[in-house]
C-alpha positions as CSV (number, residue, x, y, z in Angstrom):
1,X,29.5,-3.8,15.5
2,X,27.1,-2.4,13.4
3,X,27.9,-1.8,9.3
4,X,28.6,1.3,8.5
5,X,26.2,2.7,5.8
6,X,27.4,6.3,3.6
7,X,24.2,7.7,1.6
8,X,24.4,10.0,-1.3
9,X,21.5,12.0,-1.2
10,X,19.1,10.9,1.6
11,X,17.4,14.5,2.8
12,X,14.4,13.7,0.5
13,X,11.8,11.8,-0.7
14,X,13.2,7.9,-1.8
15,X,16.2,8.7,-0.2
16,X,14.4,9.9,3.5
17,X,12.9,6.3,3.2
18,X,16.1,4.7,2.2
19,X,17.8,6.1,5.4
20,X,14.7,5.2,7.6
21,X,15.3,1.2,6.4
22,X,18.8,1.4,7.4
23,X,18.5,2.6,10.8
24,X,15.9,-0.1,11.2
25,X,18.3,-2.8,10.1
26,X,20.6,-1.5,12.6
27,X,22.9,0.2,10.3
28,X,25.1,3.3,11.5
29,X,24.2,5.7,8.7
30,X,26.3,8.7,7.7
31,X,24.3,11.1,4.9
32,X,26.1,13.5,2.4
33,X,24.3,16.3,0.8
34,X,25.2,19.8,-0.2
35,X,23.7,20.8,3.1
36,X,20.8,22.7,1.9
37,X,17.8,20.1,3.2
38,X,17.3,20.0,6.2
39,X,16.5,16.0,7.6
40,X,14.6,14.3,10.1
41,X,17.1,12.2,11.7
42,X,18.3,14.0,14.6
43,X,21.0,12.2,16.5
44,X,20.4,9.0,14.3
45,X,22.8,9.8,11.9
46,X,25.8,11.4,10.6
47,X,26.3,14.1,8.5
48,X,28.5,15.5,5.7
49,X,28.7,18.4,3.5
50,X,30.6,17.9,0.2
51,X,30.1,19.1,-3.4
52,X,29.6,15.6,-5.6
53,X,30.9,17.6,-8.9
54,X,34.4,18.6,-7.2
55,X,36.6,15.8,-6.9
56,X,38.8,17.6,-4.1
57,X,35.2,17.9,-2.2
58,X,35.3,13.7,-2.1
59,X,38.6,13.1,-1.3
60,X,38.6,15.2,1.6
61,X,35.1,14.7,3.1
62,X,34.1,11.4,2.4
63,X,37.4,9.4,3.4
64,X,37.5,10.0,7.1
65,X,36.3,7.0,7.6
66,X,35.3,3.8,5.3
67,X,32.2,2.4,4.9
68,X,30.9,-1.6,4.4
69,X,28.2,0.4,1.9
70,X,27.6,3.3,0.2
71,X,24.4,3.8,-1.4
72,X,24.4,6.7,-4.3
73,X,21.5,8.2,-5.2
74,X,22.7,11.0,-7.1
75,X,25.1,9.7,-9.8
76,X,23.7,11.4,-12.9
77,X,27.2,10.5,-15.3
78,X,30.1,8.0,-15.4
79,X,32.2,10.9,-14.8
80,X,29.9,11.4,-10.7
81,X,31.2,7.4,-10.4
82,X,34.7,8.0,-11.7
83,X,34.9,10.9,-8.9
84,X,33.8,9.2,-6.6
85,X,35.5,5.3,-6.7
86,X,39.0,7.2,-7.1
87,X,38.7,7.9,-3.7
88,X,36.3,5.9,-1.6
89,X,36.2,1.8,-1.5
90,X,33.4,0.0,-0.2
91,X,32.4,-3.7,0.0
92,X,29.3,-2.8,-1.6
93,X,27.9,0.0,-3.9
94,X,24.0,0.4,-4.4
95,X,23.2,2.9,-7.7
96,X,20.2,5.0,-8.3
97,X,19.7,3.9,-12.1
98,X,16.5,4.7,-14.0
99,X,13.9,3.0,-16.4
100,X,15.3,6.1,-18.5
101,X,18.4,3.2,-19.3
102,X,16.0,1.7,-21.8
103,X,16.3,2.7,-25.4
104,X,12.7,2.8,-25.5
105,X,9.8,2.0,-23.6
106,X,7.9,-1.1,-23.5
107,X,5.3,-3.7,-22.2
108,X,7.6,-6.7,-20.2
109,X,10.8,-4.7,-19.8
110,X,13.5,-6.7,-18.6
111,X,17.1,-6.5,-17.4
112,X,18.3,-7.5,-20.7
113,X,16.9,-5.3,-22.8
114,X,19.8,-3.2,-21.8
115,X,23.4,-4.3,-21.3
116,X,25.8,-2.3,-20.3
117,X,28.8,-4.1,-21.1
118,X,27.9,-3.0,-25.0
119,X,28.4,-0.1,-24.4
120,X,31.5,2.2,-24.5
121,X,32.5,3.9,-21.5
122,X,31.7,7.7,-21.8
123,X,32.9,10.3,-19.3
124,X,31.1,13.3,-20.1
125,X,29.7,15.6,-17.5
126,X,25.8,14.8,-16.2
127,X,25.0,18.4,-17.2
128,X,26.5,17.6,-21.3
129,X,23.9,14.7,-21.6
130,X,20.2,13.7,-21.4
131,X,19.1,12.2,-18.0
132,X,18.4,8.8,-19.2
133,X,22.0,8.7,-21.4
134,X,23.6,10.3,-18.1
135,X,22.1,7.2,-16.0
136,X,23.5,4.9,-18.9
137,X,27.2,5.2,-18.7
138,X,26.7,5.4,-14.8
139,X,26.3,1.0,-15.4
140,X,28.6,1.4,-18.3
141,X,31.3,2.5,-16.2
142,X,30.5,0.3,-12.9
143,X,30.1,-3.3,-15.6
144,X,33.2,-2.5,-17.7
145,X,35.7,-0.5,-15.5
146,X,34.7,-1.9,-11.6
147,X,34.2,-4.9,-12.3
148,X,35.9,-6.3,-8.8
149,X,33.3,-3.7,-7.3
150,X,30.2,-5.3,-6.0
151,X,28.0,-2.8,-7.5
152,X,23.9,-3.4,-8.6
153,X,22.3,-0.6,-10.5
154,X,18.4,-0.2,-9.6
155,X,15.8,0.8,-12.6
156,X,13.3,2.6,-10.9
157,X,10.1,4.0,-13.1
158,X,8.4,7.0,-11.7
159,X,8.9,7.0,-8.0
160,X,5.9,8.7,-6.4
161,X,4.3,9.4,-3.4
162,X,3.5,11.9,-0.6
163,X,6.6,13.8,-0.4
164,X,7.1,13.8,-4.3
165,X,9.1,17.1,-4.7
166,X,8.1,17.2,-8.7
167,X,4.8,17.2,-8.5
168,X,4.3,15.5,-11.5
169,X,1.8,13.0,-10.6
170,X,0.3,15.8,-8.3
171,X,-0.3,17.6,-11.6
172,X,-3.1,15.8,-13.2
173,X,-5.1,15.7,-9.9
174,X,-4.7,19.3,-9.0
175,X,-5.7,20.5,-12.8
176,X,-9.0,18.2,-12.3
177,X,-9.9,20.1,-8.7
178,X,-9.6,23.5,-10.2
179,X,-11.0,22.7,-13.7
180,X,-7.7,24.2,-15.4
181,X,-7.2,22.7,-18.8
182,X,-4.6,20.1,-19.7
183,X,-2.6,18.9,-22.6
184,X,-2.5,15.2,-22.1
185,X,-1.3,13.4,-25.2
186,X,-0.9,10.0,-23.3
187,X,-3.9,9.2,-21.3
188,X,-4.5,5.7,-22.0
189,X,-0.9,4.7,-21.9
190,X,-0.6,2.3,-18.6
191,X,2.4,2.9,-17.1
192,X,4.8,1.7,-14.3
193,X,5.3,3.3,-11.2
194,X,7.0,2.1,-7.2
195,X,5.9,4.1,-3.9
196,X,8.5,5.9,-2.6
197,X,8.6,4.0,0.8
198,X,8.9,0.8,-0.9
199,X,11.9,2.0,-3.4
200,X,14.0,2.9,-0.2
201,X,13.6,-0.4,1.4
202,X,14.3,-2.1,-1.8
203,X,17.2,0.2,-1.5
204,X,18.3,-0.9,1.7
205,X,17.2,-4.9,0.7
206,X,19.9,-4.5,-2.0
207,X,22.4,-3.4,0.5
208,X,22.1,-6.8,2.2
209,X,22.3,-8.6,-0.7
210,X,25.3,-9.9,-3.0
211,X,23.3,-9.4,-6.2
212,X,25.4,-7.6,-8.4
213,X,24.5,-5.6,-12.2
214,X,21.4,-4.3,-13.3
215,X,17.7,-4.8,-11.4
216,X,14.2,-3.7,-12.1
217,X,12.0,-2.5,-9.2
218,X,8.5,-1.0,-9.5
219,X,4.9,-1.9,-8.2
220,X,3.1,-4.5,-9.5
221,X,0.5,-3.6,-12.4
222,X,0.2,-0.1,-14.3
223,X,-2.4,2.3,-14.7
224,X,-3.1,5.5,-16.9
225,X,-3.5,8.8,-16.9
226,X,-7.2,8.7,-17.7
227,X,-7.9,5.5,-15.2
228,X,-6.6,8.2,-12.7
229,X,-8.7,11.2,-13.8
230,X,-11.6,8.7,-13.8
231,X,-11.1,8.0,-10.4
232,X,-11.1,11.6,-9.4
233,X,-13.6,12.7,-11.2
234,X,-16.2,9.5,-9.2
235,X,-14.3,11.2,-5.8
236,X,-14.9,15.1,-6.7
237,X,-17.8,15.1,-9.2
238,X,-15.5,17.1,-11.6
239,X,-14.6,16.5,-15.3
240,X,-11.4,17.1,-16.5
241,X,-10.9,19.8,-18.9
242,X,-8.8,19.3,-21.7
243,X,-7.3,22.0,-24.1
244,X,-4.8,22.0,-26.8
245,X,-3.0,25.1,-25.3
246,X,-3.5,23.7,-21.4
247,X,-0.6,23.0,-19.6
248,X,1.5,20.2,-20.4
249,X,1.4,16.8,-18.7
250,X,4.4,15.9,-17.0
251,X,4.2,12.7,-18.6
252,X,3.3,13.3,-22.4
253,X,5.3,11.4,-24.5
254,X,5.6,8.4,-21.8
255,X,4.1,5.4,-24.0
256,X,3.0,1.9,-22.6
257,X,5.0,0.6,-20.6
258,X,5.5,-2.0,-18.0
259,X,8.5,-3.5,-16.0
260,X,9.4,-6.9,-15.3
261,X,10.4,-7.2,-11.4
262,X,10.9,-11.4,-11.8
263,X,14.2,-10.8,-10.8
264,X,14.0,-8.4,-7.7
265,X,11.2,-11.8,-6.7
266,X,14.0,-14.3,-7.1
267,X,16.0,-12.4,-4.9
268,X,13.5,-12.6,-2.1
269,X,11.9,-8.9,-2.3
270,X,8.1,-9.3,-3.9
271,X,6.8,-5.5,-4.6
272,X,3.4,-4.7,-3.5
273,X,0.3,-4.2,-5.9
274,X,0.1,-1.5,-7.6
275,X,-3.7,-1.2,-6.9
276,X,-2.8,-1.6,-3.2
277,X,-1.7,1.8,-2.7
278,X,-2.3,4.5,-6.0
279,X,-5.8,4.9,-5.1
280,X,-4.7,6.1,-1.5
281,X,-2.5,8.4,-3.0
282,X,-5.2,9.5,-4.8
283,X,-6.9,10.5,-2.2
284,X,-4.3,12.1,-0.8
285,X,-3.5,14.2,-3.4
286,X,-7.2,15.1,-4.1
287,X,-7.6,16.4,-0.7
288,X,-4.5,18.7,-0.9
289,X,-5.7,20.1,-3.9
290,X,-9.3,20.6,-2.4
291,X,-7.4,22.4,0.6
292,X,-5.3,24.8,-1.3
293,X,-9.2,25.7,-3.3
């Protein structure tokens, strides 16, 4: 009989690719949303409607039935875990954590440079704290009050990618097509960033696995904002245009940064090359913004 799989947010983007990894292992996959994405699964899957901030909403949607793993991606706050282990076990829980976890940013970042068991357990509300604080007492609460749960927590850095709903990345590329000024206060900074296909089957790997606690996964390498405008402008011919009053980059005030993935290796899952694939995207993007001209 096949495992039973319950995903937290799987209409979009990481989470669409999550679901897609499942069904290719040969999981039976139920999604819960609010209901208001529509999804490409047709008949693969099965779907429920329930409100993640009303703990009535849980109880009474999500334990019809019991599931070898859940995979949340939208825990933003112990308080979303609380809510949700009250009412639901599982053999194996798969978080959505962030690089955000990090007190700050850094070249090498590893597991270690945050532990959640130092921590005290908070349970405020997602919407009463910052994202990356909110994503911090999510692994508080899992290390110090589930610890019989077998629960990993995966630090993702930007996720991007085709279907990126934020645009952020997008940003920089579209400004350079239409010559619009920019604000960039950050361009040489190389940063970290993981492909959104390749974050959902990391996703799914961990689902598999019996890895518990904290876990870094991101592409191999970094790059900056200015190693990507340079590699528009030899695509396009334009020059970027930079202004103290342009618009903002989504990523000012990101500094250096890189993350350690020797531990997601160990495991058995080796991320791809960064190089492998940003250019592509590149291109991508490029073209969309030469099509919208």
């Amino acid at each position: 009989m096949a495992k039973k799989a319950l995903v937290l947010g799987g209409t979009r983007f990481f989470g669409k690719h999550l679901v897609y990894a499942l069904l290719d292992q040969g999981m039976a996959v139920t999604i819960a949303t609010r209901g208001k994405t529509a999804d490409p699964f047709g008949d693969q899957v099965k779907r429920l409607v329930f409100d993640r901030t009303n703990a009535s909403s849980i109880k009474d949607v999500l334990t019809k039935e019991t599931y070898d793993i859940v995979f949340d991606n939208i825990a933003y706050s112990a308080k979303d875990v609380e809510n949700l282990l009250k009412h639901v076990s599982t053999q194996r829980y798969v978080v959505t954590s962030s690089m955000s976890v990090y007190p700050d940013l850094h070249p090498d970042m590893q597991e270690r440079d945050f532990q959640p068991l130092e921590h005290d357990v908070r349970l405020a509300e997602s919407d009463l704290l910052p994202y990356g604080e909110g994503k911090q007492t999510v692994e508080t609460i899992l290390a110090k009050c589930y610890p019989h749960v077998s629960a990993t927590f995966v630090r993702f850095p930007y996720v991007i990618g085709r279907e990126d709903y934020t645009k952020r990345f997008a940003f920089y590329l579209e400004k350079l097509v239409n010559q619009e000024p920019m604000a960039i206060d950050n361009a040489g900074s190389q940063m970290a960033f993981v492909d959104a296909v390749e974050a959902g089957r990391f996703l799914a790997f961990l689902g598999t696995s019996d890895y518990t606690g904290p876990i870094n996964g991101a592409s191999k390498g970094t790059i900056s904002i200015e190693e990507v405008l340079n590699y528009g402008t030899s695509k396009t011919g334009y020059v970027p245009r930079f202004a103290a009053d342009g618009a903002k980059g989504p990523y000012n005030g990101t500094p250096a940064y890189s993350i350690n993935t020797s531990q997601a290796d160990s495991i058995g899952f080796v991320f791809s090359a960064l190089e492998d694939w940003i250019y592509q995207l590149c291109d991508w993007e490029i073209n969309q913004a030469l099509e919208k001209r």
